[in-house]
BAFI-227251 format. One record per residue: x, y, z of N, C-alpha, C in turn; residue number from 1. Coordinates in steps of 0.001 Angstrom, whole numbers, plus 500000, padded with zeros to 6 digits. Example, Ala and Ser with C-alpha at 12.3 -4.5 7.8 and 13.67 -1.06 7.14 Angstrom:
# BAFI-227251
<<513190, 494310, 507800>, <512300, 495500, 507800>, <513200, 496700, 507800>, 1>,
<<512850, 497750, 507080>, <513670, 498940, 507140>, <512900, 500030, 507870>, 2>,
END
This chain:
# BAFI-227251
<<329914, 824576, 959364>, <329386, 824628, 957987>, <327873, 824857, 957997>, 1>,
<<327197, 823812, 958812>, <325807, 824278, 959029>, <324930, 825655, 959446>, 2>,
<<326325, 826289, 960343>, <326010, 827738, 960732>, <326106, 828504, 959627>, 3>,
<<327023, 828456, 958798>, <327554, 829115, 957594>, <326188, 829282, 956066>, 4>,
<<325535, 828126, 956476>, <324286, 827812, 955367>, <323192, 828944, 956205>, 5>,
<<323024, 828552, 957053>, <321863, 829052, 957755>, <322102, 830804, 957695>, 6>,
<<323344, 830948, 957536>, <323504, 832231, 958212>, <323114, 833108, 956181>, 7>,
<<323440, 831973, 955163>, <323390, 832519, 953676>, <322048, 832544, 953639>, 8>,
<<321082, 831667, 954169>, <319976, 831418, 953789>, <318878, 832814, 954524>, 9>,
<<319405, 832971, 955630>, <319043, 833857, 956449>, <319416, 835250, 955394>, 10>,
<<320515, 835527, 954553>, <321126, 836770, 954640>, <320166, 837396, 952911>, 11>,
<<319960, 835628, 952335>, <319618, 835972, 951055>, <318137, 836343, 951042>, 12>,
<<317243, 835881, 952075>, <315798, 836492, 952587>, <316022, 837281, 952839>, 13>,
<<316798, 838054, 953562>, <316403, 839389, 953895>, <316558, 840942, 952547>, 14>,
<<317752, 840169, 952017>, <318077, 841132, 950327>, <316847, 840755, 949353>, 15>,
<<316087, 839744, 949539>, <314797, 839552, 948630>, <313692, 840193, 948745>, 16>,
<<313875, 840252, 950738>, <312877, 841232, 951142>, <312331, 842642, 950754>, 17>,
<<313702, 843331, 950883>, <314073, 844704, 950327>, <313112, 845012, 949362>, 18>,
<<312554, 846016, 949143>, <312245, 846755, 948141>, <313195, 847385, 947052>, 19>,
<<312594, 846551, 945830>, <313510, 847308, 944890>, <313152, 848085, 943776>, 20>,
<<311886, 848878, 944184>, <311660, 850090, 943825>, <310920, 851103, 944278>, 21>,
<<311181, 852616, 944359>, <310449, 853640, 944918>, <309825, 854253, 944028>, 22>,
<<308406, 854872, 944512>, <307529, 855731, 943495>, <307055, 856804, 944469>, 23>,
<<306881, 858144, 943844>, <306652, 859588, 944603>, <305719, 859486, 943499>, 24>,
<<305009, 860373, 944261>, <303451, 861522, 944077>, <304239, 862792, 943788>, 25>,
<<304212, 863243, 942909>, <304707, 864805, 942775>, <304255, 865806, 943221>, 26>,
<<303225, 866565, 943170>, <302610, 867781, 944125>, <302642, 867449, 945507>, 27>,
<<303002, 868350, 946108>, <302850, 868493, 947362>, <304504, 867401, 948312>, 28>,
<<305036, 866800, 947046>, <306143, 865829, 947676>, <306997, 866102, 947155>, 29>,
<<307617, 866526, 945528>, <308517, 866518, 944876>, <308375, 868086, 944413>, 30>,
<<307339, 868698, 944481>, <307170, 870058, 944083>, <305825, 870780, 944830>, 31>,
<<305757, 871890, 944806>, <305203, 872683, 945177>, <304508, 874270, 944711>, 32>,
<<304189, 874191, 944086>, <303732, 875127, 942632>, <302954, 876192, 943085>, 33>,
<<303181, 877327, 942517>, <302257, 878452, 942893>, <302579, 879491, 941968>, 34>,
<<301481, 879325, 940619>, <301446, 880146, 940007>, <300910, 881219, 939924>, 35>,
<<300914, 882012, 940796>, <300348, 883357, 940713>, <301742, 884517, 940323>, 36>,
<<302707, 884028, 940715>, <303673, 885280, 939883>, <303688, 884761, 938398>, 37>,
<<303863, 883713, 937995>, <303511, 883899, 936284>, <302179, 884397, 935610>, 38>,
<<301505, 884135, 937043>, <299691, 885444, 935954>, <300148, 886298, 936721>, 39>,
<<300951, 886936, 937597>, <301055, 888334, 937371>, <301899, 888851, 936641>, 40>,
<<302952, 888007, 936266>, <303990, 888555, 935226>, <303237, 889001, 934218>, 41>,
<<302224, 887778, 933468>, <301677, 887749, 932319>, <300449, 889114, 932675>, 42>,
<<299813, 889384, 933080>, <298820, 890295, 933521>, <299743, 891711, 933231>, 43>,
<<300678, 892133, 933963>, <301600, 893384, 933692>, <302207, 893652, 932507>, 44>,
<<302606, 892350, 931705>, <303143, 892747, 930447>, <302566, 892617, 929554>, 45>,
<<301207, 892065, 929723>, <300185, 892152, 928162>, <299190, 892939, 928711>, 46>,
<<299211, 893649, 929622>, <297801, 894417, 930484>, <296605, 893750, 930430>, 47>,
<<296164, 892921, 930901>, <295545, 892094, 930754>, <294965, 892185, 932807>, 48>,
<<293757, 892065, 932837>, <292920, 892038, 933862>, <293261, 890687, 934380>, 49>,
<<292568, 890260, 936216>, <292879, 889010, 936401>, <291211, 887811, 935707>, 50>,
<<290121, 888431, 935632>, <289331, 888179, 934766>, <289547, 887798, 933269>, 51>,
<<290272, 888495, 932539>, <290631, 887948, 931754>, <291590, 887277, 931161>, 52>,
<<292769, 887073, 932063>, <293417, 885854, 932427>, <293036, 884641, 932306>, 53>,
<<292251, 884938, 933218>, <291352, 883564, 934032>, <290619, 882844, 933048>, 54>,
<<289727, 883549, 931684>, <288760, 883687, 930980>, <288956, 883153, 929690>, 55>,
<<288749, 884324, 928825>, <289702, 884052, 927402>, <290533, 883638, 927019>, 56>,
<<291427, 884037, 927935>, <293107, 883982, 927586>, <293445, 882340, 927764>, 57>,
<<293150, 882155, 929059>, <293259, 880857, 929733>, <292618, 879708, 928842>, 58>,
<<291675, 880052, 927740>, <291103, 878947, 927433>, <291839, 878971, 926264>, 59>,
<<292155, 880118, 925501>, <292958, 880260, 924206>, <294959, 879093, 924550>, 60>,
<<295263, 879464, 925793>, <296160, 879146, 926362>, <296457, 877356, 926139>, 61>,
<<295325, 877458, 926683>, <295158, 875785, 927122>, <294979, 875002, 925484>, 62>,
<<294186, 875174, 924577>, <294452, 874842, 923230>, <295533, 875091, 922795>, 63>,
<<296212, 875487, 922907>, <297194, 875786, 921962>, <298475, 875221, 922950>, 64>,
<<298661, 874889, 924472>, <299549, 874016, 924745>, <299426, 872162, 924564>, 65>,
<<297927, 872256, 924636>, <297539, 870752, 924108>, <298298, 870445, 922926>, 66>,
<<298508, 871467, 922050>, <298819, 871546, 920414>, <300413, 871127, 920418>, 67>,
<<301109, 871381, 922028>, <302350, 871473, 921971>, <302962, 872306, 921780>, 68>,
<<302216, 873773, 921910>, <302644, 875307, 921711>, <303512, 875432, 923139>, 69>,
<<305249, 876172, 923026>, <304886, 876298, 924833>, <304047, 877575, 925128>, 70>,
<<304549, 877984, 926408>, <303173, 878771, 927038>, <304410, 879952, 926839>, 71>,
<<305576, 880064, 926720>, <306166, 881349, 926176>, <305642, 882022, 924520>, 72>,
<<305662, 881310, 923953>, <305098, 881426, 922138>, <303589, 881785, 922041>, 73>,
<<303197, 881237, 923073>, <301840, 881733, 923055>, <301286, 882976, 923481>, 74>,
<<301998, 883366, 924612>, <302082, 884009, 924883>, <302501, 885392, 923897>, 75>,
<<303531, 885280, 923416>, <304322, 886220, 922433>, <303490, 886371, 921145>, 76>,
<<302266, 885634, 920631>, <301696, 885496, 919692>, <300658, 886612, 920344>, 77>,
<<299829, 885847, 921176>, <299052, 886565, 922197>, <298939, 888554, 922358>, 78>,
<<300202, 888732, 922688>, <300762, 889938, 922220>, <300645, 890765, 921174>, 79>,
<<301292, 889952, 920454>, <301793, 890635, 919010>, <300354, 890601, 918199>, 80>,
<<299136, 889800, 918532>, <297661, 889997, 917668>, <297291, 891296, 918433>, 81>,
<<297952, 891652, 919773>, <296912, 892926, 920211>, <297810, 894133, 919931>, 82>,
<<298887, 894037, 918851>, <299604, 894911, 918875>, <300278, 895426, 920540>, 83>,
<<300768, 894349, 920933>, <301412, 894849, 922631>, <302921, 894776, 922390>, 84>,
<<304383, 895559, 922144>, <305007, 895137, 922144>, <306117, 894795, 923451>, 85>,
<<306622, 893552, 923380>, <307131, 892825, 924346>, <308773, 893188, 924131>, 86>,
<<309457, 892784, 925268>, <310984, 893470, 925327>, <311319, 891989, 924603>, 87>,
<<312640, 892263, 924223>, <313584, 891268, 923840>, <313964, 890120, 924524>, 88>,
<<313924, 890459, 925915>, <314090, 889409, 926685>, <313361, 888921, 927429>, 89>,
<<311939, 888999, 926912>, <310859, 888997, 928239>, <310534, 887107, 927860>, 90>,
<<310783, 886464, 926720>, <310674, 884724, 926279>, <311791, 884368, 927685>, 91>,
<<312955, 884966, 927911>, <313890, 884320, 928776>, <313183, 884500, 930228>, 92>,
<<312991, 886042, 930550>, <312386, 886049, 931648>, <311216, 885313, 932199>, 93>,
<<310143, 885324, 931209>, <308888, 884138, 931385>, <309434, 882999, 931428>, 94>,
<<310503, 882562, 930880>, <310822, 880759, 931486>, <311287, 880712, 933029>, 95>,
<<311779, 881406, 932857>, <312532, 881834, 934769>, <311254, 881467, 935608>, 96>,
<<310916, 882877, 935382>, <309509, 882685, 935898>, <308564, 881350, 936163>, 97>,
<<308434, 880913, 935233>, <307600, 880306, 934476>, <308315, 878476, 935208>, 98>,
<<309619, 878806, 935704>, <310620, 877642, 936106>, <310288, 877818, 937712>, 99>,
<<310437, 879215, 937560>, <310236, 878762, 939327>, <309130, 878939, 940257>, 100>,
<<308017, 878847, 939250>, <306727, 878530, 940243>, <306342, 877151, 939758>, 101>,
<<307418, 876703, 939659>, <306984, 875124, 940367>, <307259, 874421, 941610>, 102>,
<<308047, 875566, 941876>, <308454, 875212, 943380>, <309444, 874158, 943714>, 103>,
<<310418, 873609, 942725>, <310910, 872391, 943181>, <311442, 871904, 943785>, 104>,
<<311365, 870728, 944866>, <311767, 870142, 945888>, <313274, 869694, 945764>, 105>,
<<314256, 870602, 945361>, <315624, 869984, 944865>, <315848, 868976, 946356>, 106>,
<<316043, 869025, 947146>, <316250, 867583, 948290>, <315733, 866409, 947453>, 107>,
<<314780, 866416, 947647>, <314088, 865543, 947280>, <314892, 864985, 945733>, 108>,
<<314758, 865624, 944815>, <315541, 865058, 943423>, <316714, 864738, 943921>, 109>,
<<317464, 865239, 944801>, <318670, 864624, 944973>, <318749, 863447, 945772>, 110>,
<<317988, 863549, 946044>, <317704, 861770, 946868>, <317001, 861090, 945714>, 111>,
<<316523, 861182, 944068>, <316520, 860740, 943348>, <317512, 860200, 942850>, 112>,
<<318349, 861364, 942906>, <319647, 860735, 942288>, <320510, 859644, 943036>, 113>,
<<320422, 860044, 944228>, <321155, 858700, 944802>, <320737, 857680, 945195>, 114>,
<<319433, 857590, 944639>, <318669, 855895, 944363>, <319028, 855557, 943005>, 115>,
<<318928, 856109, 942637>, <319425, 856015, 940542>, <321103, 855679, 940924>, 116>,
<<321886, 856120, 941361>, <323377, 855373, 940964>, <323167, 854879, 942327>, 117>,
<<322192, 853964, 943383>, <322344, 852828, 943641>, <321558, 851479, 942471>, 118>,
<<320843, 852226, 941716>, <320205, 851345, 940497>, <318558, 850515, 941255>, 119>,
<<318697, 851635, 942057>, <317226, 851277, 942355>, <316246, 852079, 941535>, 120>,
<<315610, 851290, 940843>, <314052, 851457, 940098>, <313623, 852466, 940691>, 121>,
<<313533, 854030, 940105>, <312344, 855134, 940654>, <311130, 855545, 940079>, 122>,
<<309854, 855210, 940351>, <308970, 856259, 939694>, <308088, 857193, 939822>, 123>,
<<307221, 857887, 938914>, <306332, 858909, 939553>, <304961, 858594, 939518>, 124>,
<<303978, 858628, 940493>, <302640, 858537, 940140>, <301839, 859552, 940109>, 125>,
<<301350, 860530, 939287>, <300833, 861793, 939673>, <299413, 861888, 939004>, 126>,
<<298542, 862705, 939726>, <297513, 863385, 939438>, <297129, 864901, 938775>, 127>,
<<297587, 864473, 937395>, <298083, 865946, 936844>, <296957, 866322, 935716>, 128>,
<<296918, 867655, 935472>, <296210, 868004, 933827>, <297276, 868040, 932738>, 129>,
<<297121, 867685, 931492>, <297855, 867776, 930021>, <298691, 869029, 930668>, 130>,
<<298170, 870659, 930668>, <298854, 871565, 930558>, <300025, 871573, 931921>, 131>,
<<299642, 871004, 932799>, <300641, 870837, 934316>, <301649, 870235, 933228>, 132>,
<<301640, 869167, 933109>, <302316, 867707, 932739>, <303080, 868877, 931669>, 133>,
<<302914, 869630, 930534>, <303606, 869807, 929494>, <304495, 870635, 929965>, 134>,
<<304581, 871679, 931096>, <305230, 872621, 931688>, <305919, 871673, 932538>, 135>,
<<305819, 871293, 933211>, <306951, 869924, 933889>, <307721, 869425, 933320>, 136>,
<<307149, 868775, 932047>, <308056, 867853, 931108>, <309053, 869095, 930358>, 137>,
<<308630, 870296, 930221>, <309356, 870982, 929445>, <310480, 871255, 930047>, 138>,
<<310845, 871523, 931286>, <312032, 871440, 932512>, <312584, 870688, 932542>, 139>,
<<312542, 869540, 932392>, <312945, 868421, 932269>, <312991, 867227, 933749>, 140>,
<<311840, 867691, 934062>, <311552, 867421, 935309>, <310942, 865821, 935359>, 141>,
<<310831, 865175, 934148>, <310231, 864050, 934451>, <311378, 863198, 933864>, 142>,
<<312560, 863373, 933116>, <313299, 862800, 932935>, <314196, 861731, 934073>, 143>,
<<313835, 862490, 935115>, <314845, 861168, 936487>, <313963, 860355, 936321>, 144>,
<<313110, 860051, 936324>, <312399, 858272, 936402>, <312304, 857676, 935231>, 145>,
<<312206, 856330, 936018>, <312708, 854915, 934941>, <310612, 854591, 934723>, 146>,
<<309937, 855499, 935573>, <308839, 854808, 934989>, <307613, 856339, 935634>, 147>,
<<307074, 857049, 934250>, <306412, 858469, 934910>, <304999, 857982, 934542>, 148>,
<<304377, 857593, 935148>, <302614, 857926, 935295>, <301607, 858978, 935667>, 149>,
<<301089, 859391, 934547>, <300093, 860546, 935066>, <299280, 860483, 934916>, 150>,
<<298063, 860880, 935603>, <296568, 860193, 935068>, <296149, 861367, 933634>, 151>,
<<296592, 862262, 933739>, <295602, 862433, 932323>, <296168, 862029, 930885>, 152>,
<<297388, 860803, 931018>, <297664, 859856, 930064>, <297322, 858627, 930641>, 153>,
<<297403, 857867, 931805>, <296436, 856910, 931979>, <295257, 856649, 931964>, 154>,
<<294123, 858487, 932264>, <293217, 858193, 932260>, <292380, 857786, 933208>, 155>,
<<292956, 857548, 934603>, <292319, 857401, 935791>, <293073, 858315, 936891>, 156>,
<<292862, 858110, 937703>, <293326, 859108, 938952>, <293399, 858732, 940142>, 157>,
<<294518, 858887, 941257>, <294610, 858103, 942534>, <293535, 859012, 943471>, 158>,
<<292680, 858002, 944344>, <292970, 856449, 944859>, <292589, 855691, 944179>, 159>,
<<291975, 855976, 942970>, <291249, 854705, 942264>, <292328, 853854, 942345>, 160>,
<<291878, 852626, 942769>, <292968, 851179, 942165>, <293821, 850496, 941743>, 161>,
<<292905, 851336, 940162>, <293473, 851114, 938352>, <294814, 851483, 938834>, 162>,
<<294791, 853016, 939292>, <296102, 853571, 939102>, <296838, 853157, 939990>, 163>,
<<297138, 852350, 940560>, <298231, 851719, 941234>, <298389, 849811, 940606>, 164>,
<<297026, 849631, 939925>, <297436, 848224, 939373>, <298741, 848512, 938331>, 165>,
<<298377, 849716, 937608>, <299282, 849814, 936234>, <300173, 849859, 936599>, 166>,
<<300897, 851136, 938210>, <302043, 851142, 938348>, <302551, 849764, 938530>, 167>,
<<301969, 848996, 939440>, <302604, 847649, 939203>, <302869, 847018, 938281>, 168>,
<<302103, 846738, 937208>, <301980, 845931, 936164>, <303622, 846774, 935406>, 169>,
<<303201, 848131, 935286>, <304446, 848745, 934586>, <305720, 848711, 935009>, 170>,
<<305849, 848371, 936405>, <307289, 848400, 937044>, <307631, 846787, 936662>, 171>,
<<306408, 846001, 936956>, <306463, 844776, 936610>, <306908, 843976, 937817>, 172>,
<<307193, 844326, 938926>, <307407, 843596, 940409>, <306841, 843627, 941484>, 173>,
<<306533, 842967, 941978>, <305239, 842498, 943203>, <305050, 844240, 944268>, 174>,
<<304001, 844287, 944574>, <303590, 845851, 944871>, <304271, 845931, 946667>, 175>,
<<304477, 844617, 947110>, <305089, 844979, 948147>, <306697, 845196, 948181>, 176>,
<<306883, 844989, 946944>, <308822, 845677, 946835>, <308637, 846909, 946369>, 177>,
<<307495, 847534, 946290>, <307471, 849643, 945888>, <307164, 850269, 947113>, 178>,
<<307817, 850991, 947396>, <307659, 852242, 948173>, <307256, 852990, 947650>, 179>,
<<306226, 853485, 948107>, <305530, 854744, 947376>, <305372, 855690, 948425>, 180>,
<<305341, 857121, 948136>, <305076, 858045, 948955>, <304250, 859322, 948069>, 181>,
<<303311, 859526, 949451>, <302278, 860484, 948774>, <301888, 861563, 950249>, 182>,
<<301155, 862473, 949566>, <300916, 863310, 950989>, <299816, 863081, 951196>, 183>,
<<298776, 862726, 950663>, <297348, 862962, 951196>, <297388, 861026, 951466>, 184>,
<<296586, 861392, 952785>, <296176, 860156, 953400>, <295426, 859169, 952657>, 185>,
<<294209, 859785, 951928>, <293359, 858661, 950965>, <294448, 857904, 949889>, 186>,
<<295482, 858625, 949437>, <296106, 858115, 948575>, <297214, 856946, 949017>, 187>,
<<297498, 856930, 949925>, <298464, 856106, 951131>, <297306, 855245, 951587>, 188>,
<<296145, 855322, 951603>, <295148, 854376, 952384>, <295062, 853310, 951071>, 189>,
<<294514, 853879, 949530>, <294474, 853273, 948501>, <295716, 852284, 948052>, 190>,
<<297160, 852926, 948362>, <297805, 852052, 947985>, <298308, 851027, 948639>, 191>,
<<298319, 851178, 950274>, <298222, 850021, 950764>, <297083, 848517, 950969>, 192>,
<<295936, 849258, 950078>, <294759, 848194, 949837>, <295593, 847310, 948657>, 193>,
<<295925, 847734, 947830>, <296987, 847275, 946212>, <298044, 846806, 947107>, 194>,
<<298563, 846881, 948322>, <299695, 846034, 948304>, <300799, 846612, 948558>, 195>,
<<300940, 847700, 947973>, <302108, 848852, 948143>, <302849, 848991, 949492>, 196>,
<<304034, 849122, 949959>, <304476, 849867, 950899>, <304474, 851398, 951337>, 197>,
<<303378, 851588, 951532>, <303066, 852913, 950871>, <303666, 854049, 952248>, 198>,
<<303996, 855272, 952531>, <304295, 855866, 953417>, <304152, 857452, 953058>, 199>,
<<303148, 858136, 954059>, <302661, 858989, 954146>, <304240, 860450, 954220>, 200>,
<<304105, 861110, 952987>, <305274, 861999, 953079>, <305184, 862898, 954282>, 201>,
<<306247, 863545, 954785>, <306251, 864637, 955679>, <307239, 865575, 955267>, 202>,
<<308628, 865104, 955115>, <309583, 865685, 954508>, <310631, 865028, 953871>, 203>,
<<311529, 865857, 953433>, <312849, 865403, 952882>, <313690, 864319, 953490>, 204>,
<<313461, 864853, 954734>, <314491, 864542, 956063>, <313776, 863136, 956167>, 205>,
<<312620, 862868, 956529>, <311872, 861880, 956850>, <311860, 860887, 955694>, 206>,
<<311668, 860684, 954601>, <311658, 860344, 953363>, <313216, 859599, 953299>, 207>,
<<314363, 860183, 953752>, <315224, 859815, 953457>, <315855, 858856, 955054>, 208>,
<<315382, 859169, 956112>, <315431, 858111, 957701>, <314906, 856885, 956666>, 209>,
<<313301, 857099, 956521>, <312653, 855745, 955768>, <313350, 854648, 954923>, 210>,
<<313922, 855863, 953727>, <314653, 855060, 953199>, <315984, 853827, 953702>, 211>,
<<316746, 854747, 954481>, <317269, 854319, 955238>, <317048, 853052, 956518>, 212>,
<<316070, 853034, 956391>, <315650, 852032, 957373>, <315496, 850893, 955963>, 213>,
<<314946, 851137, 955132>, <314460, 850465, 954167>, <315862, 849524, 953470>, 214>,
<<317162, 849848, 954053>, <318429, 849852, 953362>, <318457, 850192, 952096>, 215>,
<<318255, 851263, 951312>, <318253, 851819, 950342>, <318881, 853253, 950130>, 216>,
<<319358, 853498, 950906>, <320441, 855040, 951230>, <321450, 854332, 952225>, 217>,
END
């Protein structure tokens, strides 16, 4: 009987131990972005220079997605003031486009998913601008997590601190039950000062051994 206690007492520390929640860094871990075929799409079908891309356009762009415009409508507006006319299907083709220079790490989401129907807590901590963040969210790319942080709605930016106090405070459980993973070293240095279990990404493959060690896959 005494073995039998020792062996519960032993079994229920170690399930307390566990981490029971993970948080990713998005660029460079969950995605990988490279928009230069959507300014060249956009450059060929409104004739438009890479100067003035970059310039006018880009700043007209950026107001008017703050506004909650997407960047297809704006585009099509964009147009239609310079008298340019656009094909019928070029709104579908620019989302394509427009979808797949974000590069997304499908491994990776799918190892989202199978932390989510084990009901482990996932979230995101990212270092993003408004217009990143609105083209993400429009994919529906921020919908898998139970908790999305970005600094240009928090307002600070990793390694600062702040931004790993909130994730805690927001997950609401002690910073050594989060796994967090990020690619750049300062940001893995910062969150293990906060407490974090923090682990430097490499890949899919690796990310998911970790987990695994972690008993969480």
């Amino acid at each position: 009987m005494k073995t039998f206690f020792l062996f519960l007492i032993t079994a229920t520390s170690l399930l307390a131990a566990e981490p029971r929640a993970v948080v990713f860094d998005y660029g460079g871990v969950l995605a990988f972005s490279d928009r230069r075929i959507v300014d060249q799409f956009v450059c060929e079908s409104l004739n438009l220079t890479t100067d003035e891309l970059k310039c006018s356009a880009a700043q007209e762009r950026r107001k008017a997605i703050k506004k909650g415009v997407p960047q297809s409508d704006f585009w099509q507006e964009y147009a239609k003031a310079r008298g340019i006319v656009l094909s019928d299907d070029w709104k579908k083709t620019f989302n394509q486009i427009l979808e797949g220079s974000l590069g997304i790490n499908f491994e990776m989401f799918n190892l989202i998913d199978e932390l989510k129907r084990r009901e482990i807590v996932v979230g995101l901590l990212s270092n993003i601008g408004k217009v990143s963040a609105h083209t993400i969210n429009q994919f529906g790319y921020y919908s898998s997590f139970d908790h999305c942080l970005l600094s240009c709605e928090m307002g600070v930016e990793k390694p600062n601190p702040r931004a790993y106090q909130i994730l805690v405070e927001k997950i609401g459980i002690p910073p050594s039950d989060i796994v967090f993973f990020d690619d750049l070293p300062r940001n893995i240095d910062a969150a293990k000062k906060v407490g974090l279990d923090a682990v430097l990404f490499e890949s899919a493959e690796q990310v998911r051994e970790v987990l695994k060690q972690k008993r969480l896959l």
